[in-house]
C-alpha positions in Angstrom: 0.0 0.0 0.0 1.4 3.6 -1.2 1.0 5.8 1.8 0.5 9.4 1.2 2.3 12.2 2.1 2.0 12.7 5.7 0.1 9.6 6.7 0.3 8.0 10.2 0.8 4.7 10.7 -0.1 2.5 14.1 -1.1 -0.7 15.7 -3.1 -1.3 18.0 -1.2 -2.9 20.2 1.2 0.5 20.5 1.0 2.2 23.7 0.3 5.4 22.6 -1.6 5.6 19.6 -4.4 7.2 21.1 -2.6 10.5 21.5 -1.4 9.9 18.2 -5.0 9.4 16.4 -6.3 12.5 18.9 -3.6 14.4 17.1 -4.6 13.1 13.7 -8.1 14.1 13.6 -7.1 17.5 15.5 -4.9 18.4 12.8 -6.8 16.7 10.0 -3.8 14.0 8.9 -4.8 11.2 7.7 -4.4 8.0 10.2 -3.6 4.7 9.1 -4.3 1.9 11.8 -2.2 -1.4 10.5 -2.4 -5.5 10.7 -6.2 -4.9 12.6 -7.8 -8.5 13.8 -11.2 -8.9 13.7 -11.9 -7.6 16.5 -11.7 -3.5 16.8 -10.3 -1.5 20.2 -13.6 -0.3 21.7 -12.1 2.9 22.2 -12.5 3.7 18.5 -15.6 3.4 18.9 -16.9 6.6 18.3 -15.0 7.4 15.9 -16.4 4.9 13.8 -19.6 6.0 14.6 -19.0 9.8 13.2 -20.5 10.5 16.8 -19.1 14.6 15.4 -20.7 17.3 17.5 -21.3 20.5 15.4 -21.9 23.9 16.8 -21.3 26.5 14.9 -18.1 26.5 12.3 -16.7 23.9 15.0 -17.0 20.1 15.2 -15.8 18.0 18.2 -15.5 14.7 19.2 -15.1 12.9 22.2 -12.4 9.8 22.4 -12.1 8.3 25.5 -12.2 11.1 28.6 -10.7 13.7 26.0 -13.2 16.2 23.6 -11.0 16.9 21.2 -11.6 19.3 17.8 -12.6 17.2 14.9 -10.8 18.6 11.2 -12.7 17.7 8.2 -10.0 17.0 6.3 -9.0 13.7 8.4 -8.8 10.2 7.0 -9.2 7.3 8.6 -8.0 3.7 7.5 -7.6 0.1 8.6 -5.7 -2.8 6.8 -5.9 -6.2 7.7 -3.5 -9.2 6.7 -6.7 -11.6 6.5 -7.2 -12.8 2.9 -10.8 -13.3 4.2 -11.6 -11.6 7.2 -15.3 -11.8 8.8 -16.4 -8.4 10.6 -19.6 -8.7 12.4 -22.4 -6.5 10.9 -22.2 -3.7 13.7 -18.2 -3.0 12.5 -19.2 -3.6 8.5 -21.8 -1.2 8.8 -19.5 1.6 9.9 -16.8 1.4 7.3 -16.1 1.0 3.6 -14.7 -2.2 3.0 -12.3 -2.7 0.3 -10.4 -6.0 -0.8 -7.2 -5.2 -2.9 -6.7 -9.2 -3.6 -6.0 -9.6 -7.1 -8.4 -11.9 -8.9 -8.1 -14.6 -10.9 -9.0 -12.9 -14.7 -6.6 -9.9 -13.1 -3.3 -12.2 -12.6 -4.6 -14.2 -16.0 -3.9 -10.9 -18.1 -1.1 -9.9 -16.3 0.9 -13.2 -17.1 -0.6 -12.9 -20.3 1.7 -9.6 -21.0 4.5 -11.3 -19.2 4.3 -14.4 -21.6 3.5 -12.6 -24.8 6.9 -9.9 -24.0 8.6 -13.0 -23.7 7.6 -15.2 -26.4 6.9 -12.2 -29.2 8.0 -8.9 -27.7 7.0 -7.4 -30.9 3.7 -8.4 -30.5 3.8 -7.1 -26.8 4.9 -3.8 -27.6 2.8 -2.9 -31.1 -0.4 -3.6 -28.6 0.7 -1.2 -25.6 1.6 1.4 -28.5 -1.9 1.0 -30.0 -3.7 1.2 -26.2 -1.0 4.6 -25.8 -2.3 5.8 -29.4 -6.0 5.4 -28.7 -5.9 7.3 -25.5 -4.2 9.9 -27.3 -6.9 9.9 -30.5 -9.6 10.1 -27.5 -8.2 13.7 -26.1 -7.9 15.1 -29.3 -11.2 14.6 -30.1 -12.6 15.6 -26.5 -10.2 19.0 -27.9 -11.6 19.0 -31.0 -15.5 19.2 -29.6 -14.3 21.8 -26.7 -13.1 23.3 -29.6 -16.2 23.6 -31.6 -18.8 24.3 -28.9 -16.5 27.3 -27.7 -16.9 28.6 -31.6 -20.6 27.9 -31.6 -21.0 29.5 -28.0 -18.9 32.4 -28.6 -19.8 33.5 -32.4 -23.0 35.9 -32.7 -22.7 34.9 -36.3 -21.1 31.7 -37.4 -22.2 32.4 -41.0 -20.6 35.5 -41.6 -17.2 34.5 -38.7 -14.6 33.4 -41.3 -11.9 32.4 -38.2 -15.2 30.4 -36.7 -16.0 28.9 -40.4 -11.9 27.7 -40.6 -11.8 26.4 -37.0 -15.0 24.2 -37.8 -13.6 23.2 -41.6 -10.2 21.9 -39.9 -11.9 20.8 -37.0 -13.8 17.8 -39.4 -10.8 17.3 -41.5 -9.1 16.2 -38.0 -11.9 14.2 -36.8 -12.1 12.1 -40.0 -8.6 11.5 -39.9 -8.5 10.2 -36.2 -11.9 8.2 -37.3 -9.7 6.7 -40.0 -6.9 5.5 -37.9 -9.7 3.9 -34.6 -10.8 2.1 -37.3 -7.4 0.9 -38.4 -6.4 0.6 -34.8 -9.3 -1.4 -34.1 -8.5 -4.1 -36.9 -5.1 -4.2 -36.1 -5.8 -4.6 -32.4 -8.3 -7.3 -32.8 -5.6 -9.1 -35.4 -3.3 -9.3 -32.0 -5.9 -10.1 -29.7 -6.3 -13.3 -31.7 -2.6 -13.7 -32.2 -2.5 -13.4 -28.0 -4.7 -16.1 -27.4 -2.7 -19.0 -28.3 -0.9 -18.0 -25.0 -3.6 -17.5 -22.8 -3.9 -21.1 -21.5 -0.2 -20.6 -19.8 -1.2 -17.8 -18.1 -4.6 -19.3 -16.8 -3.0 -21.9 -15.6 -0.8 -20.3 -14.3 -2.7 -18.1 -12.5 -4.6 -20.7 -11.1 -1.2 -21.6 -9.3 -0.8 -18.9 -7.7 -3.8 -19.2 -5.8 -3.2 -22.9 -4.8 -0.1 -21.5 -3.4 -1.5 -19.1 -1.8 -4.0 -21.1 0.4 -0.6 -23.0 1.5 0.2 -19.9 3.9 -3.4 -21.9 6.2 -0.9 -24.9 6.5 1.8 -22.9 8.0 2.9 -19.3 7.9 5.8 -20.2 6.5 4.5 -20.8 3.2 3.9 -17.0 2.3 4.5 -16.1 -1.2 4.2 -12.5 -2.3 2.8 -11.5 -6.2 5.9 -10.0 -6.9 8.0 -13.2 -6.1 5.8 -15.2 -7.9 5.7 -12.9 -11.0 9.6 -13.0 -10.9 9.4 -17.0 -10.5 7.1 -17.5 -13.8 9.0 -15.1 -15.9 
């Protein structure tokens, strides 16, 4: 996990990360509580709650015997080392749960790059260069139709404009062009779709190893196995 600029992070089990989370939502920094059980520190509680007190321009809350001054600005997060963790409904309710485990179609297409750089690196690169070229032929034409409703909007009289008349004529001589080369894009891109194919099997199965592997780490700890070592391992 990338942790932003300025982000806090604690355990539970520290002595003192009370005082730092008081001074977290204080100052409006974002907090970052780490390798969480499934069981939460009651004294949380109300923060989980959003029990925020507004009078006025001012928001408080209270955590434990302190009242302290509640900044909008402050983030709160838990992460959890549980591939499959079960809150009960009263903690689910009170947070946004999010599970960054890859998935199985994910990894599949991910391998699938790995394989295909390997095996035809042409290949591999003439479809990253056509995904690089399409986003490009997307903005110019979200330009080009900015472009034309700013001429439209701003002309009391398109007709007689001759710089509003010229901007629309090249406008359409640029769109047709970019329409030209989607369409050739398109073919070509579907022509290596196909051609990738013939590898996909390898990275399914492939995939579907990782996550046998995975489960091993219920056996014993010891069998933990991160993506990027397994990534490294297949290529």
């Amino acid at each position: 996990m990338h942790k932003e600029a300025g982000l806090k992070a604690l355990k539970f089990t520290d002595g003192n990360y009370l005082k730092f989370l008081e001074a977290g939502i204080r100052n409006g920094n974002p907090i970052l509580i780490e390798n969480i059980a499934e069981d939460m520190d009651p004294a949380i509680e109300p923060l989980l709650q959003k029990q925020i007190i507004v009078k006025g321009n001012s928001m408080t809350l209270k955590l434990g015997d302190s009242i302290i001054e509640y900044d909008k600005n402050f983030k709160f997060l838990l992460t959890t080392k549980f591939s499959n963790p079960h809150y009960l409904p009263e903690v689910s309710t009170k947070v946004t749960l999010i599970n960054f485990m890859i998935t199985s179609e994910g990894l599949s297409d991910q391998l699938l790059g790995i394989v295909v750089e390997k095996e035809n690196p042409e290949l591999q690169t003439k479809k990253e260069q056509l995904v690089i070229e399409g986003a490009q032929n997307k903005n110019k034409l979200q330009e080009i139709e900015d472009s034309i409703l700013h001429t439209l909007q701003t002309s009391k009289d398109i007709l007689g404009d001759a710089a509003g008349i010229a901007i629309l004529e090249n406008a359409k001589v640029v769109s047709e062009d970019i329409k030209k080369k989607q369409e050739f894009a398109e073919k070509t891109e579907a022509e290596i779709d196909e051609a990738r194919t013939g590898y996909q099997p390898v990275a399914k199965q492939a995939s579907g190893l990782f996550f046998c592997i995975s489960e091993l780490a219920n056996i014993d700890p010891m069998y933990q196995y991160s993506l990027d070592f397994f990534k490294g391992l297949f290529t």
